[in-house]
C-alpha positions as CSV (number, residue, x, y, z in Angstrom):
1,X,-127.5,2.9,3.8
2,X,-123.7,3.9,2.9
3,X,-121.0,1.9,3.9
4,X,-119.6,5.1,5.9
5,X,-122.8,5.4,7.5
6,X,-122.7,1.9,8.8
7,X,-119.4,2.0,10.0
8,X,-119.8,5.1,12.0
9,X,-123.5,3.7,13.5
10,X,-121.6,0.6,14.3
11,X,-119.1,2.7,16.1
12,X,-122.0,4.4,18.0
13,X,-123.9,1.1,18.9
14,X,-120.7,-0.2,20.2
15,X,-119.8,3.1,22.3
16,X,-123.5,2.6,23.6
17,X,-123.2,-1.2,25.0
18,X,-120.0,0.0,26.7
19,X,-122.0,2.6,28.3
20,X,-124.5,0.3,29.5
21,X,-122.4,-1.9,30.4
22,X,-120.6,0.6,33.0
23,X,-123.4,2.1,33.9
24,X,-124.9,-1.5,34.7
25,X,-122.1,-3.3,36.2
26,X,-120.6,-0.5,37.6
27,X,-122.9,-0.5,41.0
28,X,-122.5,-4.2,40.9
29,X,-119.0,-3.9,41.1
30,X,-119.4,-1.6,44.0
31,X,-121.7,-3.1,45.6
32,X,-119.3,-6.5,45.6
33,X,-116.6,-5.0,46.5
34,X,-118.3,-2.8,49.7
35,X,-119.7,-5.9,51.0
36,X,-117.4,-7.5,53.2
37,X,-116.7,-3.6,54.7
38,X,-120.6,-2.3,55.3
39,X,-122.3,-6.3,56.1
40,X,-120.9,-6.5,59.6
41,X,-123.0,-9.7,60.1
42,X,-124.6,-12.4,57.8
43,X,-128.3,-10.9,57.6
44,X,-126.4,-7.9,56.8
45,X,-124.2,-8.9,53.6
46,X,-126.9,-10.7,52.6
47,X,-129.5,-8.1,52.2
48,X,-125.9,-6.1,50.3
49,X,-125.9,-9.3,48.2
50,X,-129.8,-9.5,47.6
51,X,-129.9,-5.8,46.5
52,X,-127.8,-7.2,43.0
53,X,-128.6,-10.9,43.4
54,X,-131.8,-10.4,40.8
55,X,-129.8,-8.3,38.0
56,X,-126.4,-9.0,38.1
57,X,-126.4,-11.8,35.7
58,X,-128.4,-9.7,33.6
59,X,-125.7,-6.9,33.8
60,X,-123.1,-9.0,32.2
61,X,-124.8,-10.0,29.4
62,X,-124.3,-6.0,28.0
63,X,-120.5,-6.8,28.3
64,X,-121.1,-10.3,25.9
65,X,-122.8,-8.4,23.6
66,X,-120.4,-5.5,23.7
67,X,-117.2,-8.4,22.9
68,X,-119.9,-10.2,20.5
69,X,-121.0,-7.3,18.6
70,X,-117.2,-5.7,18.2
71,X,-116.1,-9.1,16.4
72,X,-119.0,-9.0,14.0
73,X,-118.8,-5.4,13.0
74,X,-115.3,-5.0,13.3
75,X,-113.3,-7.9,13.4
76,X,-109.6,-5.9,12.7
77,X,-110.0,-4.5,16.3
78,X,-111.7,-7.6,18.0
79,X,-108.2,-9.8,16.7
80,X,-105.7,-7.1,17.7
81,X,-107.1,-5.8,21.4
82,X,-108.0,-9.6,22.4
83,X,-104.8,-10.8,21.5
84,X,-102.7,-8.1,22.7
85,X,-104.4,-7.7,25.8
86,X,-104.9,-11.5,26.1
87,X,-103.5,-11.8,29.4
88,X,-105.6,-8.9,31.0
89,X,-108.7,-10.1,29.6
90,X,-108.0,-13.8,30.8
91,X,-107.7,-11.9,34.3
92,X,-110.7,-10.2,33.7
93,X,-112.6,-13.6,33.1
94,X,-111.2,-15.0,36.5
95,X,-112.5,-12.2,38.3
96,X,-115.7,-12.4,36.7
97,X,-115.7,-16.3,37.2
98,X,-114.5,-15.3,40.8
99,X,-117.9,-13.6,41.3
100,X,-120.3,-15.7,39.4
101,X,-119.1,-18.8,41.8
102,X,-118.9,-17.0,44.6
103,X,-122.8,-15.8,44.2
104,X,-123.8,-19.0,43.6
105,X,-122.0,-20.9,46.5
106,X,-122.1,-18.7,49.2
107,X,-125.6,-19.9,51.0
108,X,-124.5,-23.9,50.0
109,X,-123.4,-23.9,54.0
110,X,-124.0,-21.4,57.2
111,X,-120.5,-22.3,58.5
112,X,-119.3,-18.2,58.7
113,X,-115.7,-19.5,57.7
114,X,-117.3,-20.5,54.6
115,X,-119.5,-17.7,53.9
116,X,-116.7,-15.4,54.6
117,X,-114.3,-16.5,52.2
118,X,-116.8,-16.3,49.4
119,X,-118.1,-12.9,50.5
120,X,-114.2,-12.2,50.0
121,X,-114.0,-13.4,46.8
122,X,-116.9,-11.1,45.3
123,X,-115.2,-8.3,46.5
124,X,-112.2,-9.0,45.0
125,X,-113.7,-11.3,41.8
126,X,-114.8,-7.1,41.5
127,X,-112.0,-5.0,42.3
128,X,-110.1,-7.0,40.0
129,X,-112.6,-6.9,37.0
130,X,-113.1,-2.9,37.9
131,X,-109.3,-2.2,37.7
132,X,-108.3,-4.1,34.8
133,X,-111.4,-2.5,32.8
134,X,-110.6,1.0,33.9
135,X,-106.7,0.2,33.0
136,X,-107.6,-1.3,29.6
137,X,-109.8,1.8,28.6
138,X,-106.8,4.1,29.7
139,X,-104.8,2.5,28.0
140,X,-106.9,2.6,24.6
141,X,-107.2,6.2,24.7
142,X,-103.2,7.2,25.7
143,X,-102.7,4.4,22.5
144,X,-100.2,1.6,22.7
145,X,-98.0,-0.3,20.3
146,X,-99.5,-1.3,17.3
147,X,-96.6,-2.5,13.9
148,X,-98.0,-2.4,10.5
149,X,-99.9,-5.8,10.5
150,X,-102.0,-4.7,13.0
151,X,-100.4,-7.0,16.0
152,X,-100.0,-5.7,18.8
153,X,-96.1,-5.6,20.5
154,X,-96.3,-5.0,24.0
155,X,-97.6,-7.3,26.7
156,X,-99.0,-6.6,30.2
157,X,-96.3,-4.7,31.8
158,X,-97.0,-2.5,29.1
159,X,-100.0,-1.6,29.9
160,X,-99.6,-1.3,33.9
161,X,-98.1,1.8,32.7
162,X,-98.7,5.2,35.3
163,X,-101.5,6.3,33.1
164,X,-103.4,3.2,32.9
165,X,-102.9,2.4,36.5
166,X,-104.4,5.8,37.4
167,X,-107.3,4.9,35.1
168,X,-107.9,1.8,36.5
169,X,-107.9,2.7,40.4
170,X,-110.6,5.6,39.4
171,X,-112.9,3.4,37.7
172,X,-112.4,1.4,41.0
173,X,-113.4,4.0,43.0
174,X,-116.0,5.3,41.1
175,X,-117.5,1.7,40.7
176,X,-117.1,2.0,44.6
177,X,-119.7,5.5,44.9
178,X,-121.6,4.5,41.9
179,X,-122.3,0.7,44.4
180,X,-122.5,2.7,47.3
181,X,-125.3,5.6,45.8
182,X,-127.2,1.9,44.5
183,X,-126.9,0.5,48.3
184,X,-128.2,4.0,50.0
185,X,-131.2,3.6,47.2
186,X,-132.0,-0.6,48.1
187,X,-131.5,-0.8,51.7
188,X,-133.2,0.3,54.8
189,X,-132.8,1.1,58.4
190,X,-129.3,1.7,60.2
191,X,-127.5,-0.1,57.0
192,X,-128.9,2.7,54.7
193,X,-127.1,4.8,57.2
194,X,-124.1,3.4,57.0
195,X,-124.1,3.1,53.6
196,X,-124.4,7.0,53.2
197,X,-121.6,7.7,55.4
198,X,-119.5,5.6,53.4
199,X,-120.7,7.3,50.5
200,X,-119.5,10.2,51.3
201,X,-116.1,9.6,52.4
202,X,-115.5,7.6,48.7
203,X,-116.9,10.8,47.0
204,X,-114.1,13.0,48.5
205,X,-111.3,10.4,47.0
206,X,-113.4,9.9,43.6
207,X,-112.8,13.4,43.1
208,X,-109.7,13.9,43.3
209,X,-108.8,10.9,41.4
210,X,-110.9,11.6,38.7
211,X,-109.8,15.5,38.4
212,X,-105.9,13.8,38.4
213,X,-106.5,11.4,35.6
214,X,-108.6,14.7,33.3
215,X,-105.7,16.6,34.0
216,X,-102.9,14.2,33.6
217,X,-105.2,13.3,30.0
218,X,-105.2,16.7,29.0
219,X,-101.3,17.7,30.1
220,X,-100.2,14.4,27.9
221,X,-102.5,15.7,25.0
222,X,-104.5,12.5,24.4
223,X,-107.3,14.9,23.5
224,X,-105.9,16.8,20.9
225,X,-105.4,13.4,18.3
226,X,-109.1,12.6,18.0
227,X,-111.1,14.2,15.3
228,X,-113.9,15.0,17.2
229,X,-112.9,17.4,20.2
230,X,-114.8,16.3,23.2
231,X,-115.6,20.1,24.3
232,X,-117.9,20.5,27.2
233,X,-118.3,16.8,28.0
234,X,-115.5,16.2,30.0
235,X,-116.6,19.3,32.2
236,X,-120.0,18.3,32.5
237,X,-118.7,15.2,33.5
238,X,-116.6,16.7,36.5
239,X,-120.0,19.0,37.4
240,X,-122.2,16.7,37.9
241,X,-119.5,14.3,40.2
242,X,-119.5,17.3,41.6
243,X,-123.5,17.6,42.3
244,X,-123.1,14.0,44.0
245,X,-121.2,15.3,46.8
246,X,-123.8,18.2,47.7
247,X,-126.6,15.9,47.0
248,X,-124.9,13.4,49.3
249,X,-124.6,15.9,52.1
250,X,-128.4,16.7,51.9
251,X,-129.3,12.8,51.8
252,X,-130.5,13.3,48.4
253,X,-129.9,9.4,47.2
254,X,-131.5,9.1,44.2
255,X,-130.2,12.3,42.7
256,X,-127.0,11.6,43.6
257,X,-127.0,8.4,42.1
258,X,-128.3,9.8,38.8
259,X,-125.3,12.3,39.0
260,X,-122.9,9.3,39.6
261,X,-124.2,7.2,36.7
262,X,-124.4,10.8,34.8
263,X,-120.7,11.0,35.2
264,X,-120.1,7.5,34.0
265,X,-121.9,8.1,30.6
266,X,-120.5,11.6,29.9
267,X,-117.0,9.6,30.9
268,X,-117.4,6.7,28.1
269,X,-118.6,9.7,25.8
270,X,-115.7,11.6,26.3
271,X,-113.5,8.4,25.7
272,X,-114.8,7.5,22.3
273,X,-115.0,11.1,21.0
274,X,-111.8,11.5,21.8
275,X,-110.5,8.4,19.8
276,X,-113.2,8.5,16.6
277,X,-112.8,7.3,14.2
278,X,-109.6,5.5,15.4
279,X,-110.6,2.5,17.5
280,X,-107.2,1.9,18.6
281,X,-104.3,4.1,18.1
282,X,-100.7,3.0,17.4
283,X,-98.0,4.7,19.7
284,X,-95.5,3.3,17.2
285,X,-96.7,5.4,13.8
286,X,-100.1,6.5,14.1
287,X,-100.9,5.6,10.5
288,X,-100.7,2.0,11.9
289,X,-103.7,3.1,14.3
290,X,-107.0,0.9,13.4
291,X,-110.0,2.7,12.4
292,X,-113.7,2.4,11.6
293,X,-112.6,2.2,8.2
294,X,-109.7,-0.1,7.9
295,X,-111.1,-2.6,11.2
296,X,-114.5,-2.7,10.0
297,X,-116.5,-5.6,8.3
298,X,-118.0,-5.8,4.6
299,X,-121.4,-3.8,4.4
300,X,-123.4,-6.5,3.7
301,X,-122.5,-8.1,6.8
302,X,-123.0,-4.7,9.0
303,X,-126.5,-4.0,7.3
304,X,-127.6,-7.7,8.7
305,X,-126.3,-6.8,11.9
306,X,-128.3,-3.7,12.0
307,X,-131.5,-5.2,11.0
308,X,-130.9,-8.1,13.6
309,X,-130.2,-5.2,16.4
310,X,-133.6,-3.1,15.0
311,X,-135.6,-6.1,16.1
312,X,-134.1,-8.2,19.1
313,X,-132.6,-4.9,21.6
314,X,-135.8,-3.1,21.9
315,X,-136.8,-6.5,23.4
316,X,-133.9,-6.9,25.8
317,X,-134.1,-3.3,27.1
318,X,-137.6,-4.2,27.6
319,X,-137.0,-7.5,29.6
320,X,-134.3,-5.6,31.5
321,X,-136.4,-3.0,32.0
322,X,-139.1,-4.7,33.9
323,X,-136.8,-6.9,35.7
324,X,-135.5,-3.8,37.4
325,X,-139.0,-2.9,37.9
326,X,-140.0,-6.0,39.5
327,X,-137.4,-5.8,42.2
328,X,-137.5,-2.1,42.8
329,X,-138.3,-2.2,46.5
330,X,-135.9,-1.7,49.4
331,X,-134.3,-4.5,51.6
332,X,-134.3,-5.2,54.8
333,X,-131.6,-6.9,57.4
334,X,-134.6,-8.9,58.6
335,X,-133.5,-12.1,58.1
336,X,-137.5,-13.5,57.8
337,X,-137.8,-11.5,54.9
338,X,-134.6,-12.1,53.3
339,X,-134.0,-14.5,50.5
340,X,-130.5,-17.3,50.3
């Protein structure tokens, strides 16, 4: 295989675990941070917890090997985004860690001051995770200040910028439909009632959140500096967000979850299309801007990582897989049947 060739599959495997990973998490994040909203009492929040509690974990691990396999295959744009967005990712960890903890310790005592404050916690362990991603990935594809040594020379206030705010409050509230489509799929009874009402009220603000931030990327002309024109995805990715709300008013779950997480893959698509083959761009001089080409590592090392990917992901998807299928049925607020 060419060294092009690998660079560009590299590019594409990457692209891929970031559209797992959002397509993965993204209901968990929902889910988290609709819980103390929807579970009005204990059995309630924690059949909303249960309906995650088995996959989760498991979700994450797409965003390791997302992080893991950017440092190994290009370790140019690994040094420059962790280090310039440093502080953002250490806020990301906390609300991560905020979560994991909070999963974990929330059944240790039945006091409901106890289990209230940890239910808190997930919820906001995941809006702050969902808004700092969704700001981070604005901000990759508007560009940000990048000198010729490849450092990065902004910091945080830099990247709370309009544009990357407004990306990172849509991811929120699409991480919010995309949770509440998973709920209205897992749960039964009066909850999976309430769930779909909620769902349909967070569609109407998705929307026009989502059309603000196409717009306001195609007015500032972030589309036009990537090679590869994203062309119909972007519209297809408004359609079928679209398609949620009618099949939400015809208590269509399960197709309107599939149009949710439809969106949230044509999204990521759009996103790296529009950059390729830059990885990050430079507002400062765009010849500064890393690439595929200039970020990547040496061949040998990316053909290893390709036979190493041939052998153990098929295996993964396949435990993931079946783990998912294992826990496919829906929930109940019964709390005889529930698990702490």
């Amino acid at each position: 295989m060419s060294y092009e060739f690998l660079q560009i599959l590299w590019f594409i495997l990457i692209a891929v675990l970031w559209i797992g990973f959002f397509f993965l998490e993204g209901f968990d994040f929902g889910v988290g941070m609709l819980l103390p909203f929807l579970g009005k009492k204990d059995e309630e929040r924690r059949a909303i917890i249960n309906t995650i509690g088995s996959v989760w974990d498991g979700n994450e691990v797409w965003l390791l090997t997302a992080g893991g396999a950017t440092f190994a295959a290009f370790p140019e744009w690994y040094a420059t985004m962790f280090s310039g967005f440093y502080l953002a990712l250490f806020l990301l960890l906390v609300g991560l860690i905020l979560r994991g903890i909070s999963f974990e310790y929330r059944s240790k005592d039945a006091a409901p001051a106890w289990r209230n404050r940890f239910d808190w916690m997930i919820a906001i362990g995941s809006f702050l995770s969902a808004l700092l991603l969704g700001a981070a990935f604005a901000n990759l594809a508007r560009g940000v200040p990048i000198n010729a040594d490849k450092m990065f020379t902004g910091n945080l206030f830099t990247l709370l910028n309009p544009y990357g705010l407004l990306g990172g409050v849509t991811t929120v509230a699409i991480f919010l439909l995309h949770g509440a489509n998973f709920l209205g799929l897992k749960l039964e009874g009066e909850m999976r009632n309430r769930v779909n009402a909620a769902a349909k009220k967070i569609w109407a603000v998705t929307t026009v959140l989502y059309i603000l931030l196409g717009v306001f990327t195609y007015v500032a002309g972030f589309w036009s500096r990537g090679v590869v024109n994203p062309g119909i995805v972007p519209i297809a990715a408004v359609v079928v967000l679209l398609l949620a709300g009618y099949f939400l008013n015809r208590k269509m779950e399960g197709w309107s979850f599939i149009m949710v997480a439809l969106n949230i893959v044509l999204t990521q698509v759009t996103f790296f299309s529009m950059t390729f083959p830059n990885v990050m761009l430079s507002t400062t001089n765009p010849d500064w801007s890393l690439t595929i080409y200039n970020a990547s590592s040496s061949q040998y090392t990316l053909t290893v990582m390709s036979i190493v990917a041939l052998i153990f992901v098929p295996i993964v998807l396949a435990y993931q897989g079946w783990t998912y299928y294992m826990f496919r049925k829906r929930i109940s607020t019964d709390k005889k049947t529930l698990v702490y």
